[in-house]
N, C-alpha and C positions, 0 to 999 in steps of 0.2 A: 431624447433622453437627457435628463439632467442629473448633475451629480454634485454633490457640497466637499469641501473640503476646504478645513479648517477657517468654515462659515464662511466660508465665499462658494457660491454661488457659480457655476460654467456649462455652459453646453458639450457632451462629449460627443465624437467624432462617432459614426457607427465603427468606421475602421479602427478607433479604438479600442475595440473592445469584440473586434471581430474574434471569432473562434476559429484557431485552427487546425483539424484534425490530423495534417501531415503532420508538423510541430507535436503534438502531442505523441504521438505513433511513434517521431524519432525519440522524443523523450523516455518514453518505453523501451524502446531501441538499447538507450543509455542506459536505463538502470538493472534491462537484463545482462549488457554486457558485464556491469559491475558485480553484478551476484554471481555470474560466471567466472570472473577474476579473482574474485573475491574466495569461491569455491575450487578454484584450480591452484591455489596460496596452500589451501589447507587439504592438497589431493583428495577431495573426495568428490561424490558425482552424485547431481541429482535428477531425479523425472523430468517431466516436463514439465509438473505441476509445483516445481519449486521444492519438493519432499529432498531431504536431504538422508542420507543415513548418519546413524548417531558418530558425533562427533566426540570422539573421547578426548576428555578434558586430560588425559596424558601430553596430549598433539602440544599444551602451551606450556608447556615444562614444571618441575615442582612437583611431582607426584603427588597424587592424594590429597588436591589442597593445602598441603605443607607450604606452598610458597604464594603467600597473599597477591603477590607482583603479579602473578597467572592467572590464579583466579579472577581477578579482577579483567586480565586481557580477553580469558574467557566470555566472563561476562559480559564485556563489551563486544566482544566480535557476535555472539550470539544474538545479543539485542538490534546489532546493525543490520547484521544480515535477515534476520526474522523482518524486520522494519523495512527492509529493501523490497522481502518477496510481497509481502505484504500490501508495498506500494505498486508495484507490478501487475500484481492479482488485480484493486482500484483502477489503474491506468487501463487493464486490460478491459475490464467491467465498462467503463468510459466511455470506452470509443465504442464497444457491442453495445449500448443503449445508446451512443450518439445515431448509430447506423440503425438501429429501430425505429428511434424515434422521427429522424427523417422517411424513411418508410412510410411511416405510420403518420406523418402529419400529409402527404401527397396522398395516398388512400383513404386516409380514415383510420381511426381506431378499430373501427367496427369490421373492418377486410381483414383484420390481422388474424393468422390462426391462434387455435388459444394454446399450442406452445409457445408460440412467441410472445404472449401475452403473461406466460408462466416464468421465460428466461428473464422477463423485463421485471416482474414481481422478486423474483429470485435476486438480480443486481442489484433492487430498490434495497432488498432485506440486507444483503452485504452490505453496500454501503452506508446504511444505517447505523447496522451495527458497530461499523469502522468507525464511524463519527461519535455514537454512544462511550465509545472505550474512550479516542484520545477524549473528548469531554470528561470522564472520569479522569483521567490522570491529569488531565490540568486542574482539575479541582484539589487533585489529591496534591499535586506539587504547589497549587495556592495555598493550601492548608498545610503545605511544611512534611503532610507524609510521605512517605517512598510508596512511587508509581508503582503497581504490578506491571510488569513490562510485556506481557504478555507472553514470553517467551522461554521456556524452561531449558533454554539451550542447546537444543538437537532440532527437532522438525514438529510440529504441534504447535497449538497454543495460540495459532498468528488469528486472523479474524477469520480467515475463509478454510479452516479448519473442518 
């Protein structure tokens, strides 16, 4: 395999660039313990599925949007954490079609049953779509507009909604 960087020309190592799915799994590891932390900050509890119950914007002080300072911490804890489960939900996707598609390359495609064929269609679509959205919002933050963040601040909104 070859690879350019900054026009020069080098052979990469295969172990460079090896994949590895323990590493990833703990990485997962990480970012659910953070949305757990992150949700045991602001006592609330959620599924398994990352679904939160609504966060009342009381929790960051200022009532009723009166104090801009809040709102604002609002809106950033909501967009973090929507962003966190969001990356979770990916990671989780990841490694269930790393683990098919190994399957699936010692088998064949053609051995596969067609629900596994359906969860792997189903992963392709999410992660798509995950891709289609941040592409939008870097266009939108090239062009100077304000990203939709995907997030309306409680549980919705994220890609795998």
């Amino acid at each position: 395999m070859r690879a350019e960087m900054d026009g020069m020309t080098s052979g990469m190592r295969t172990q460079a660039v090896k994949y590895s799915a323990d590493s990833m799994a703990e990485f997962k590891k990480d970012v659910d313990k953070l949305i757990t932390t992150l949700d045991a900050t602001m006592k609330v509890t959620a599924d398994p599925n990352g679904t939160v119950s609504v966060i009342d914007r009381s929790k960051f002080g200022g009532g009723g949007a009166a104090w801009a300072e809040a709102q604002s911490a609002y809106a950033g804890y909501s967009k973090v954490r929507q962003s966190l489960v969001d990356l979770s939900k990916l990671l989780r996707d990841c490694l269930e079609g790393l683990g098919i598609a190994v399957v699936a390359s010692q088998d064949g495609i053609e051995a596969m049953d067609e629900d596994i064929k359906l969860k792997m269609r189903g992963i392709y679509n999410r992660t798509k779509d995950a891709h289609d959205k941040a592409q939008a919002q870097q266009q939108a933050a090239a062009q100077g507009k304000p990203a939709d963040s995907g997030s309306s601040g409680a549980s919705g909104g994220g890609a795998f909604d």
